[in-house]
C-alpha positions as CSV (number, residue, x, y, z in Angstrom):
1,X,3.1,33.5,2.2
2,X,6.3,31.5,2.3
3,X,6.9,28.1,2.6
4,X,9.0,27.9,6.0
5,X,5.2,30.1,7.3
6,X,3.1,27.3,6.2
7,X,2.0,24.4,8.9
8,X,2.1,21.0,8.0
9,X,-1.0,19.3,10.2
10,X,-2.0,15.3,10.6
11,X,-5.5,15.5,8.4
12,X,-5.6,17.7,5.0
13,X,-8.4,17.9,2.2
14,X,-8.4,17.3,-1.3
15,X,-11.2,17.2,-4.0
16,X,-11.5,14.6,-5.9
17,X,-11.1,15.5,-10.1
18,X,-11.0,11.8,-11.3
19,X,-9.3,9.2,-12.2
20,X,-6.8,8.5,-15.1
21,X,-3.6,6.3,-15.6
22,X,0.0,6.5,-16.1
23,X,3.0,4.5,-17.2
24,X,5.9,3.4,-14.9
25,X,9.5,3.3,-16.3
26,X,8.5,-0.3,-17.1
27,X,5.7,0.4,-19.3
28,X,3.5,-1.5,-16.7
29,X,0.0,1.1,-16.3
30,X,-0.5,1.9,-13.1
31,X,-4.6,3.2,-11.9
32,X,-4.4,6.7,-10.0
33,X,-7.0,9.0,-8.4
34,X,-6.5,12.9,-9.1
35,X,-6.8,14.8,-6.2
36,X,-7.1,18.4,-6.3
37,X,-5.0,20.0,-2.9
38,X,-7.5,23.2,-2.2
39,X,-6.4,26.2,0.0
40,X,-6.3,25.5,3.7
41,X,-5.8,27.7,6.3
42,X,-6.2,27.8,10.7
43,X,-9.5,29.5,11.5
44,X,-9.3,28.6,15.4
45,X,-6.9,27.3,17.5
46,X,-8.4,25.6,20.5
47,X,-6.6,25.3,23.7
48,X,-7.2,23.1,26.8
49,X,-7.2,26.0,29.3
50,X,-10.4,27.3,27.3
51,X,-11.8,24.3,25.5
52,X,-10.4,21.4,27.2
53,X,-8.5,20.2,24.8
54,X,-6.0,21.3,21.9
55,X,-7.4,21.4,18.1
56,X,-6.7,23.4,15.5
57,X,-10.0,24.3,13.7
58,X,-9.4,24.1,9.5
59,X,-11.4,25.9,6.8
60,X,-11.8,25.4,3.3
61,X,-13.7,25.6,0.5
62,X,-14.5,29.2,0.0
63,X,-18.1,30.6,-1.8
64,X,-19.3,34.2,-2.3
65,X,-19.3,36.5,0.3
66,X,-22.9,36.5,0.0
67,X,-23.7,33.2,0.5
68,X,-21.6,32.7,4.3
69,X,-24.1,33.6,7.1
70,X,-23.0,36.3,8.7
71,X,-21.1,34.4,12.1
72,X,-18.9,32.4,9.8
73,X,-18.1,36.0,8.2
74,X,-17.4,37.7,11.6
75,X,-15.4,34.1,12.8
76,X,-13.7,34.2,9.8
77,X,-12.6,38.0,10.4
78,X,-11.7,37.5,13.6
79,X,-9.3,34.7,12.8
80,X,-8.3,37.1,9.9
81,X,-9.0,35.3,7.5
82,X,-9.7,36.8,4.0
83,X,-11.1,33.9,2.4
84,X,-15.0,33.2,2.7
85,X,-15.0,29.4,4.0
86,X,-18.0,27.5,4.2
87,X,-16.7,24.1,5.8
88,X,-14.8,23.4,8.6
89,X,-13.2,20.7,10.3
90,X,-11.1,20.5,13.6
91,X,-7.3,17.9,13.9
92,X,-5.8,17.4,16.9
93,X,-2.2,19.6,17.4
94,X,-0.7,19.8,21.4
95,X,1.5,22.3,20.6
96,X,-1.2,25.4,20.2
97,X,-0.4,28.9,19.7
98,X,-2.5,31.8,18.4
99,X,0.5,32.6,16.5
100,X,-1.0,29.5,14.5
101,X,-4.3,31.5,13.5
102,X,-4.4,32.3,9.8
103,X,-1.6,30.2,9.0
104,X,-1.5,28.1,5.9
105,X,-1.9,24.1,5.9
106,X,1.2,22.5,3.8
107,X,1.0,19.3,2.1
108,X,4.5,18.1,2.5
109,X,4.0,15.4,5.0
110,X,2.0,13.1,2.2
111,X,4.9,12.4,0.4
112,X,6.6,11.5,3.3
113,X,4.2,9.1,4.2
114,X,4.2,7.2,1.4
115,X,0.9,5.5,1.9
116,X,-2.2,7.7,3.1
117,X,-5.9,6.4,4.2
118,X,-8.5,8.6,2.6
119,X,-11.7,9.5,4.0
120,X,-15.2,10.7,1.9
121,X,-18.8,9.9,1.7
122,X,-19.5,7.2,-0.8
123,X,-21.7,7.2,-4.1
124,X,-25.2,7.8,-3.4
125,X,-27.6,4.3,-5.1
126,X,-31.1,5.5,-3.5
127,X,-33.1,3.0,-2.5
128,X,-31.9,-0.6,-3.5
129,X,-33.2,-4.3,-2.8
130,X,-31.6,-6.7,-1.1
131,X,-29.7,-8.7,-4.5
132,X,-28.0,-5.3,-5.1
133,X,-27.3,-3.9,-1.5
134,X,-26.0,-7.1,-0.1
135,X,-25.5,-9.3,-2.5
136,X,-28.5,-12.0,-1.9
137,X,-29.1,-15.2,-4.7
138,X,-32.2,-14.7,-4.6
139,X,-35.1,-17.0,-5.5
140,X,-35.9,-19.2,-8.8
141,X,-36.3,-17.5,-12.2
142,X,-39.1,-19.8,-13.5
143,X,-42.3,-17.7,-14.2
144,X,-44.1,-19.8,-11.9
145,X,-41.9,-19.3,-8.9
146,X,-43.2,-15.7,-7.2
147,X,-40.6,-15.5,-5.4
148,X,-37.5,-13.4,-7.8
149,X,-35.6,-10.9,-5.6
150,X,-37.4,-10.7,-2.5
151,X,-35.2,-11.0,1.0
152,X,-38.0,-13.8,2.3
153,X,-39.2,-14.0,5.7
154,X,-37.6,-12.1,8.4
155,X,-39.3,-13.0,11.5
156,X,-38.9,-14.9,14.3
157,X,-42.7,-16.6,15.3
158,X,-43.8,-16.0,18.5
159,X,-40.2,-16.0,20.1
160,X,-38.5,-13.9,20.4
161,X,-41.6,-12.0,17.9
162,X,-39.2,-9.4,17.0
163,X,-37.0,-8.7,14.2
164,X,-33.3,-8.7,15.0
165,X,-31.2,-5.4,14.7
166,X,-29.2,-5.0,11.5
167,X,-31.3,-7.1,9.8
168,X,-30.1,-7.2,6.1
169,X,-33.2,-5.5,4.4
170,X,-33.7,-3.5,1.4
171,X,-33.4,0.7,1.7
172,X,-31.2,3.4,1.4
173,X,-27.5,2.3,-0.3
174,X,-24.6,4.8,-0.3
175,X,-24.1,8.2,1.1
176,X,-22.0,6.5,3.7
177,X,-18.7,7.8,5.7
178,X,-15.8,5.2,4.1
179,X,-12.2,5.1,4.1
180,X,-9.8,3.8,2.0
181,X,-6.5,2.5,3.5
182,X,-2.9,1.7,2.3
183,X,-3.2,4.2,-0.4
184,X,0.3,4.4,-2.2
185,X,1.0,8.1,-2.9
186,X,2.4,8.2,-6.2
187,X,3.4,11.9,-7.3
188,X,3.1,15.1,-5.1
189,X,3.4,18.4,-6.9
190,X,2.6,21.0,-4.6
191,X,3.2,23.7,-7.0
192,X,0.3,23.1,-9.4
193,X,-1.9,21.8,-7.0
194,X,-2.3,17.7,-7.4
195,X,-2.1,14.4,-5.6
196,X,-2.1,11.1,-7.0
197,X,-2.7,8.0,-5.4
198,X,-2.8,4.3,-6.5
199,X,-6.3,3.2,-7.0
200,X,-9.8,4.7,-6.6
201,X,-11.4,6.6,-3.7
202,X,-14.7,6.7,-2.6
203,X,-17.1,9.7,-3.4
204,X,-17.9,11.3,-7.1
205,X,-15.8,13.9,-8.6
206,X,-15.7,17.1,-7.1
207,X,-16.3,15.8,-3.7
208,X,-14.0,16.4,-0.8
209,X,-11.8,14.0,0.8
210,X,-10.1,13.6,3.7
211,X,-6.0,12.5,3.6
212,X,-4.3,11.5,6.7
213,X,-0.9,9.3,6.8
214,X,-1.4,5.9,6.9
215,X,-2.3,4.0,10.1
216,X,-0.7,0.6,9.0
217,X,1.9,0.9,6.8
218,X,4.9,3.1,6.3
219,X,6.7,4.5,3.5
């Protein structure tokens, strides 16, 4: 598919590989994240006249035929689409065409941005007390004291004899939707497939990300 074919859209994916460094023409080191741009093509164009509103419907990372249930396979056919896509996501778009469907997502509107805010689900902790979730003192560290790296009382007496919402307590830490904003894009090369941006992203290697332009700042 040529490059003039290919549809540059607001939100695109990447997967994370890692994070290394480089040098500057200064010598000064600079941190980057290596992000892996993965095949994306249009798997549904929503319009307002059926749907209510205009979307374009995005699928990527692709598995074994055997492994896609067989409605993605016949939504995937129908959209003629050869890859087998397991995930999906939807970006806004007003001007919607089904000419658009089966179209291929480009990646040259990050380097015209300059900055980018990236999207992913954190790091996964399990289950952590409240010293390592959110940062409490905690108590004494005499032997005598009992009272280490509990949270203490979180009660209220008889009024209001209810515990408050978004209490800080101990449970789960991580797994969580962040985003990262004011990324500085630092080298592009769509031909072999790479991003870099200054500074760390959230989620573990191999996960997927979400890119969009920056919000706040400009190039």
């Amino acid at each position: 598919m040529s490059e003039s074919s290919k549809l540059s859209i607001e939100v695109v994916v990447g997967q994370k590989a890692g994070m290394t460094r480089i040098f500057d023409q200064d010598g000064n080191t600079i941190p980057v994240t290596v992000i892996k741009l993965v095949p994306l093509k249009i798997t549904q164009v929503k319009q307002s006249e059926k749907e209510g509103y205009n979307s374009l419907q995005v699928g990527y990372y692709p598995k074994r035929e055997s492994l896609i249930p067989k409605p993605i396979l016949g939504h995937l056919k129908k959209a003629k689409v050869v890859e087998n896509y397991s995930r999906f996501y939807e970006v806004q778009y007003n001007d919607v065409t089904p000419e658009l469907l089966g179209q291929e997502v480009d990646f040259s509107n990050l380097s015209e941005a300059g900055f980018v805010d990236i999207t992913g689900i954190s790091k996964g902790k399990g289950f952590q007390g409240v010293m390592k979730r959110h940062g409490f003192a905690g108590g004494p560290g005499a032997h005598g004291s009992q009272f280490h790296r509990r949270s203490g009382s979180i009660g209220n007496r008889a009024t209001p004899a209810r515990v408050f919402k978004e209490k800080k307590m101990p449970g789960h830490m991580g797994s969580e939707n962040v985003t990262v904003q004011n990324l500085k894009v630092i080298e592009l090369n769509a031909d072999k497939g790479y991003l870099l941006v200054k500074g760390c992203v959230p989620g573990s290697n191999e996960s997927f990300v979400f890119i969009k332009s920056s919000v706040k700042k400009s190039k």
